[in-house]
N, C-alpha and C positions, 0 to 999 in steps of 0.2 A: 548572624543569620545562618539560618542551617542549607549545607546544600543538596539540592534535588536529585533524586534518583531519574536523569533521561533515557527516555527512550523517543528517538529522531523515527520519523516516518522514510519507508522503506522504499526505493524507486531501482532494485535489482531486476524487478519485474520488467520493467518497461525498458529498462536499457537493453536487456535481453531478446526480447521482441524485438526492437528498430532494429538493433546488430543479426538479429535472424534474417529480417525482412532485406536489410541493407544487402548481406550477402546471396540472399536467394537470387534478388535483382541483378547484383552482378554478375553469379553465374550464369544466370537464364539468357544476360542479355550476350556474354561470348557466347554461349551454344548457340543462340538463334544467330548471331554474329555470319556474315559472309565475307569471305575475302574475294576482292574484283580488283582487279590491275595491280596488283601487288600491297594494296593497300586492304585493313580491317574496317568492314560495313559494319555497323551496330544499328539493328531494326529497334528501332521507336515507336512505332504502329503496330501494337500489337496489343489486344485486349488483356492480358496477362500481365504486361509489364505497369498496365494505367491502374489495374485494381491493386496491384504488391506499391504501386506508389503512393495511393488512396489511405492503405495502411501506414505507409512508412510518416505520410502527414500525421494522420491520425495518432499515431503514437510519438510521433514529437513534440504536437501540442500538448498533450497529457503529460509528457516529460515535462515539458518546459513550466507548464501550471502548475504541478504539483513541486517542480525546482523552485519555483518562484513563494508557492505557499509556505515552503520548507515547515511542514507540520511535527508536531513533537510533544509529549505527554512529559508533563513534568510531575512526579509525585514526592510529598511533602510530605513531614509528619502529620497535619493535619488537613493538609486541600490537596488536591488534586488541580492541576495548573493542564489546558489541553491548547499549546499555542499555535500560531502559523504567525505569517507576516503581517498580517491584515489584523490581527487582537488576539483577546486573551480571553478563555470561558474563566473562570476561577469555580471550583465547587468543594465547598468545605466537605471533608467528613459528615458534618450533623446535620446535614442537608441530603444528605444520602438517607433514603427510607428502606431499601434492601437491592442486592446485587443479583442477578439473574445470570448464569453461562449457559449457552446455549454450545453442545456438542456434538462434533464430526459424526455423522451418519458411521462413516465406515473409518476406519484405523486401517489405513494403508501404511504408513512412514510412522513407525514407532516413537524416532526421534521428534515429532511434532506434537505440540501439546494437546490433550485432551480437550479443551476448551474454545472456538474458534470466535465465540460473539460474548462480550459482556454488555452485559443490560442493565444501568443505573436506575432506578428509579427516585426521581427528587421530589423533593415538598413542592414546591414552584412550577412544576412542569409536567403536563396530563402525561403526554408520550414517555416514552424509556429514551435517556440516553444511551445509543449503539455503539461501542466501543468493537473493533476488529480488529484482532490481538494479531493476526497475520501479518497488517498493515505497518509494523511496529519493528524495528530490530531488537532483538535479544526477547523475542516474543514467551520464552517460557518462563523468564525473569519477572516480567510482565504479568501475565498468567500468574505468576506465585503471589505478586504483589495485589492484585485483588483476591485474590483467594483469602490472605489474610487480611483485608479488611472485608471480606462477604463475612468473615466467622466471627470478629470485632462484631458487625450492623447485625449477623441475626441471633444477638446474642441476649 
């Protein structure tokens, strides 16, 4: 059996956030912080610290769900394999009718691929499958690997 080219879905994003949120919180709440009898007051009533906590939920859940999905595109010599925890899509090559990239309005960060959305189109399925090569580690590796199969399908 041959093996797959992975590429594991990417959660730098959101650890980044919490860890910003986490730290903002901590500093906000020393500054707001009072010292009274020799001891450090920390205000907890305060409408600033309920919405930076509102976040910090918010983005834990979304950690934790997508830790739990743990998503990842597996490519094959001839399928493409898009798993998580929960099942497996399988979409052969010959089921693929032509590949669509949808590109960056503006070229900020050179290093980042041209490419930002691939659009499967299949025999079996009205909609495009939306592929978001962001979402993805090694996203330009990615990115090449439809490219050569979009010039294989509109050949």
């Amino acid at each position: 059996m041959e093996t797959p080219r992975k590429y594991k879905f990417k959660l730098d994003f959101y650890y980044n956030m919490l860890l910003i949120y986490l730290l903002f919180m901590g500093i906000y709440m020393v500054v707001r912080g009072t010292f009274e009898d020799g001891s450090f007051q920390v205000v907890l009533k305060d409408p600033i610290i309920y919405i930076v906590a509102i976040f910090i939920i918010i983005f834990a859940v979304i950690l934790l769900i997508n830790k739990i999905k743990n998503g990842e595109i597996l490519i094959y010599e001839d399928k493409i394999e898009i798993k998580n925890r929960f099942g497996t899509k399988t979409i052969l090559f010959d089921d693929i009718l032509f590949i669509k990239f949808s590109k960056e309005k503006r070229k900020f960060d050179e290093s980042k691929s041209q490419h930002k959305i691939v659009r499967l189109k299949l025999k079996r399925r009205k909609r495009f499958l939306r592929i978001r090569l962001a979402d993805y580690n090694n996203e330009k590796a990615l990115n090449q690997e439809f490219i050569k199969l979009s010039r294989v399908k509109n050949k």
